[in-house]
N, C-alpha and C positions, 0 to 999 in steps of 0.2 A: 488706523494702523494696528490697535491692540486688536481689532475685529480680524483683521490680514493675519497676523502672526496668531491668534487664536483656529484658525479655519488651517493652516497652514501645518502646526502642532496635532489637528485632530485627523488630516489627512494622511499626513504617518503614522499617527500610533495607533490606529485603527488598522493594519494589515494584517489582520488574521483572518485566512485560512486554511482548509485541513488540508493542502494544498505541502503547509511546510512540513514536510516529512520527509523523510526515504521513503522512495515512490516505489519501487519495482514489487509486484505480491509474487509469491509462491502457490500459495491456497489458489489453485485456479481448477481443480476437478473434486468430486467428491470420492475417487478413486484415491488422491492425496491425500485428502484430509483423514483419510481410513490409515495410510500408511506411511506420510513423509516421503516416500522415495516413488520416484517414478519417472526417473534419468534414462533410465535401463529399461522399462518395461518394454515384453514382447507379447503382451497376453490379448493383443488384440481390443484392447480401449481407445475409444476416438480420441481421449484426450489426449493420444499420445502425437497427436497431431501439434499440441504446443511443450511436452514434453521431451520427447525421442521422434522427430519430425521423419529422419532416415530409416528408423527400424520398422515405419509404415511398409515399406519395400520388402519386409521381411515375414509379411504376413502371407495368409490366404489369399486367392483371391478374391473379391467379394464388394460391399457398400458396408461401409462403418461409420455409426450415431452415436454422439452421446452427448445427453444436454442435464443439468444437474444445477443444483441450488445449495447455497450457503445460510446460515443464519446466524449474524454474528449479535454476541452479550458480550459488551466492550464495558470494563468498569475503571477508567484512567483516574486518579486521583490526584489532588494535589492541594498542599497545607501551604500557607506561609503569614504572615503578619506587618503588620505594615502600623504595628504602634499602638494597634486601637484590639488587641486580642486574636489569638488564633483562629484563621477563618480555613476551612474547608470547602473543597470545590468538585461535585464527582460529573463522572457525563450520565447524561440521563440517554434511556432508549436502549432501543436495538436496531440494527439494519436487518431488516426481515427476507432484502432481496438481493441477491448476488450470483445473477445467476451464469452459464456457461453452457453453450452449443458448438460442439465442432463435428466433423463429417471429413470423411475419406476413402476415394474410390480406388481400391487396388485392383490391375489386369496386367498378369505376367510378372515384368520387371520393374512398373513404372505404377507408381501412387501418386496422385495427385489430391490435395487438402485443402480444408479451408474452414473457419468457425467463425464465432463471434463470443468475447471475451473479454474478462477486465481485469488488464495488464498492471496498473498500477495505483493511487488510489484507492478507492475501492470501499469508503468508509463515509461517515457522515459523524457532526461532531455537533451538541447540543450540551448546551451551559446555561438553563434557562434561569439560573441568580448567579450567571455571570462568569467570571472566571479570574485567573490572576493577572492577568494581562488586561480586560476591561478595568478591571481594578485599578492597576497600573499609572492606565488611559487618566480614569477617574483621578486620580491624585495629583496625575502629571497637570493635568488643564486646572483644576482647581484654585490655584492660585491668581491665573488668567480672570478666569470667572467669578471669583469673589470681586476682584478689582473691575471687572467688569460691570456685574453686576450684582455685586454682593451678597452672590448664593457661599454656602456655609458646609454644602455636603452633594452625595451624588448619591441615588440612588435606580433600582428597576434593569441593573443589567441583566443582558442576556448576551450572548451568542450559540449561530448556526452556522456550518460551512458546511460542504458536500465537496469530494473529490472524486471523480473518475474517468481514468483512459479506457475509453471502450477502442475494441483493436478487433482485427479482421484480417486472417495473414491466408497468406495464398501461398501453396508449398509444391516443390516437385521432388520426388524421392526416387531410387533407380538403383536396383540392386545389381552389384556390378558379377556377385555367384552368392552362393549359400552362405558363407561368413562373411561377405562384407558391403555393404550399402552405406548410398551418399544422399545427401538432399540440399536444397537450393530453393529458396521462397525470399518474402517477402510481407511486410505488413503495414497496415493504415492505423493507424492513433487517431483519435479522435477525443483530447482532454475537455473534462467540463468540472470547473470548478463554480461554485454560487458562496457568499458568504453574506449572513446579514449579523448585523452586529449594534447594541448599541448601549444608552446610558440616559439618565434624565439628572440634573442640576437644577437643584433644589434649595428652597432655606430662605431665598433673596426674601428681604423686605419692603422691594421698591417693584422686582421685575418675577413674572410667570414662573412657575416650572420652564426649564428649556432641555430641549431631548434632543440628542443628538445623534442620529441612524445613519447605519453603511448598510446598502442594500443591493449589490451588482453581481455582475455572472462575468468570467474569464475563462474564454474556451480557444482551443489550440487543435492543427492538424498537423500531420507528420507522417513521415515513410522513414523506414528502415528494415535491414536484410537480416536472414538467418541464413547460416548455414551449417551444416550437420553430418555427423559420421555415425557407424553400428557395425560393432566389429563383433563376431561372434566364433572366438578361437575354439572352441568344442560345445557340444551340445549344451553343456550343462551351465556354459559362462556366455555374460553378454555385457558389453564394453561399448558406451554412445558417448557422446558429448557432442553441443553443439553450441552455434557462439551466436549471440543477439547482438546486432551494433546499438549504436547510440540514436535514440528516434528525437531531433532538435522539436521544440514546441517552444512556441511566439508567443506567449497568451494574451489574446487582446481583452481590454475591457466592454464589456455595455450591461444596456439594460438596467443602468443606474435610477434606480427609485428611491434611495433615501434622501436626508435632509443635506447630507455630506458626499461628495466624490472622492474617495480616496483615489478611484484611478478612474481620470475621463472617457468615457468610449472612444473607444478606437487605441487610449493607452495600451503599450505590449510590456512584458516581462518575460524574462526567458526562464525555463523551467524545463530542459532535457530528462526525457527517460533515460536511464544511463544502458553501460552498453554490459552485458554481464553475459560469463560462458560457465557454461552446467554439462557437468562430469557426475557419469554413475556409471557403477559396477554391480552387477545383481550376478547371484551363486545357486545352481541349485544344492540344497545342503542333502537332501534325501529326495523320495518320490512324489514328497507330500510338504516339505519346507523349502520357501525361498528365504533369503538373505538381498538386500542390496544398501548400497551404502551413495547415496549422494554428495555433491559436493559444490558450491554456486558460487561464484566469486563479482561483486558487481564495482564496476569502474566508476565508481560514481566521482572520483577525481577529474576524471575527462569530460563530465559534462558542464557544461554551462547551466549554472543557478543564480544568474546574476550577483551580485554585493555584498557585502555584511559590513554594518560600519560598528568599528569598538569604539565604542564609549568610554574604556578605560584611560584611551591615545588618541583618538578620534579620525584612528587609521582606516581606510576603506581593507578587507579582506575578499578573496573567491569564496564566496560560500560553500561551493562544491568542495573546495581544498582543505576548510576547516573543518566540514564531515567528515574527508577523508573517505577511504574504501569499505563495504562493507562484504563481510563473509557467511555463510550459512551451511554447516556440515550436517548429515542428516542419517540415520541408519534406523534400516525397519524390516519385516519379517513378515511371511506369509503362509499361512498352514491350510495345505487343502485338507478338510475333516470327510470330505467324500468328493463328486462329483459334482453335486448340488450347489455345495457350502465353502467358503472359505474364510477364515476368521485372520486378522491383520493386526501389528502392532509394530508402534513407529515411533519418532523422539528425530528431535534436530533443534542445535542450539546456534542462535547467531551473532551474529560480533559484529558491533558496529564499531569501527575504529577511527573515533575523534583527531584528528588534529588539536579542536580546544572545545569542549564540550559546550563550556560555560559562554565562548562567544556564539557556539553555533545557535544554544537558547534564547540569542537575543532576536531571533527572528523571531517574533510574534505567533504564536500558533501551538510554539513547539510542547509547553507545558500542558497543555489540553488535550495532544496527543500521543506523547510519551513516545519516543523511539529509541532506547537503549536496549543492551544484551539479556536477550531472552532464551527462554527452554522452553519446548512443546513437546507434547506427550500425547499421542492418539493412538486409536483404537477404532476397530469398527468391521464389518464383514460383508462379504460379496455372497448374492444368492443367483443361480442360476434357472429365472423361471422355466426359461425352455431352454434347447441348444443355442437359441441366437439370440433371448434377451436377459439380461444380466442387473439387477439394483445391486446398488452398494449405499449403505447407513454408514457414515462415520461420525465421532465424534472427537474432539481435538479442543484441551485447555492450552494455556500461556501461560506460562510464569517468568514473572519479573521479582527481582530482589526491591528491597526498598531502597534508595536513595535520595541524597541532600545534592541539588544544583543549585550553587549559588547561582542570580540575578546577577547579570555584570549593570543593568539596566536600574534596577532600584538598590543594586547593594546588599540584599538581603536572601538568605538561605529560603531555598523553595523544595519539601521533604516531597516528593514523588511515589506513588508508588500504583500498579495497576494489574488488573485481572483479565482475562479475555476466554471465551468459550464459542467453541462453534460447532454447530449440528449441520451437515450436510446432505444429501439425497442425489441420489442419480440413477440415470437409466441408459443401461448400453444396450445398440440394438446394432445385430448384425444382417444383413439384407444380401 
């Protein structure tokens, strides 16, 4: 019985991966990453193939490339103490690969698109002495396990998780005259989330070290529609917006190799990319400066995120409902310095608006990957090797304020606080 409730205890408090987040990314071009805004663009970048899907119809006609790389220096932090002295927790590493291809053939009035890209997730999360949550874990079973086997301490955590929705959207765009075009696609999710996690219990005078590992993969597929507008009232102004529905993802489990199943193969969890519409306006200010201003509103109330139980009432909650919606306002600028050269700079801050902060952290994950209201500041510039192929360098910090979330789970205040940077690369090629 105590072996039953012990196995029983480990296969819940073990659910972490990078998985619990707000999933939808923005960072999806190195065009972005150079400017924040790219709602509006007409300059003839592929990636406007998951940006401004309609304004394709507004171009040349011609074959349009463009495939580009991320590098992200992610540094999430978090403090908290649990009795025995203040312990600190950072993530180690870098994601070195992130990378983005999309393509689009315009003839006449009619563009057709299509890439390959990573919609959400998009990160990987390493805690190689553990985290607040293995800790947690550690303390919660302890008790169990002295009486079991009367070990006296835990030691040797670690966790890894990996998240990502690779997606593949298929678009038709159709310029109805010179200022205004529509478009109509569609696209394929493909989530793959891995986590491995674990701990060893220690101390016993009768019984081994015993180590306790979660080691499985939860992967998900999914379809959902885009659709898209590009209004362009005078030369010098361009008005898009276009709406992404809700893409549902079942995530089953397998591939379970560790000592523990938190979720047996073939278990599902629901975990929706939510459904969010993106509005931008770009200005020409002179001959040589653009302006535009974005604006992204994501539904993430409408998705299905399975449960959240409080521990405070022992109430089951929608996870999705106690995130609540998130927002992301963006404005950035463009200076052609010649024909060649263009130099960019950009800033967007986002709001993620709780229902209850403190129950959404009880989901397991959340402390190691920090999703609260941030500000982003980049810069970066476009070279024109020839007339048809084009690099852009960006580069793009994050900043977060420091914050105290209490644990509704152990009780105890958990100070947060994290850094993020990221170097970009791409290549647009016009055919």
């Amino acid at each position: 019985m105590k072996r039953k409730l012990l196995t029983i205890l480990a296969l819940i408090a073990m659910t972490i991966s990078a998985s619990a987040q707000m999933d939808n990314l923005s960072n999806m071009s190195a065009k972005w990453i150079r400017s924040n805004v790219r709602n509006a663009s007409l300059d003839g970048g592929a990636d406007m193939v998951n940006y401004n899907p309609a304004g394709l119809a507004m171009l040349d006609d011609g074959i349009y490339v463009s495939v580009s790389n991320q590098m992200l220096f992610r540094h999430p932090q978090h403090t908290f103490n649990f009795g025995a002295g203040s312990v600190m927790r950072e993530q180690d590493g870098m994601d070195p690969f992130l990378p983005m291809l999309y393509g689009a053939w315009k003839k006449d009035k009619l563009a057709i698109s299509t890439g390959v890209y990573i919609s959400g997730g998009g990160a990987s999360v390493n805690y190689p002495e553990g985290s607040f949550n293995t800790t947690l874990i550690g303390y919660s079973l302890l008790p169990l396990m002295a009486e079991a086997g009367g070990y006296t301490s835990f030691k040797d955590q670690y966790l890894e998780a990996s998240s990502f929705y690779i997606t593949i959207p298929l678009g038709f765009s159709y310029s109805i005259n010179d200022q205004l075009a529509v478009s109509l696609g569609g696209r394929y999710l493909m989530g793959k989330n891995k986590t491995k996690a674990g701990l060893t219990f220690t101390g016993s005078p009768v019984a081994p070290d015993n180590t306790m590992t979660v080691d499985y993969k939860a992967n998900a597929n999914g379809f959902g529609g885009v659709i898209g507008v590009d209004y362009k009232p005078i030369d010098k102004l361009n008005i898009a917006i276009h709406y992404e529905t809700k893409v549902k993802l079942d995530f089953e489990a397998s591939d379970n190799a560790g000592t523990l199943e938190m979720e047996s193969d073939g278990d599902k969890s629901r975990r929706d990319l939510p459904a969010v519409i993106n509005t931008g306006i770009s200005y020409q200010l002179t001959d040589q400066l653009t302006a535009a201003v974005d604006l992204n509103y994501y539904f993430q109330k409408s998705a299905d995120w399975d449960t959240i139980w409080d521990p405070s009432n022992g109430n089951d909650f929608l996870a999705s409902e106690v995130a609540g919606n998130c927002l992301k306002v963006a404005l950035g600028f463009m200076y052609d310095i010649n024909d060649k050269l263009q130099v960019s700079l950009g800033g967007n801050q986002t709001f993620y608006n709780y229902d209850n902060i403190e129950l959404y952290y009880t989901k397991l994950g959340l402390y190691e990957v920090l999703k609260y209201d941030n500000f982003n500041l980049s810069l970066g510039l476009g070279y024109n090797i020839t007339e048809n192929i084009q690099v852009d360098l960006g580069l793009m910090k994050t900043f977060w304020k420091d914050q105290t979330i209490k644990s509704l789970n152990a009780g105890i205040p958990v100070d947060v606080n994290s850094a993020a940077t990221v170097i970009a690369i791409g290549v647009d090629f016009r055919l």
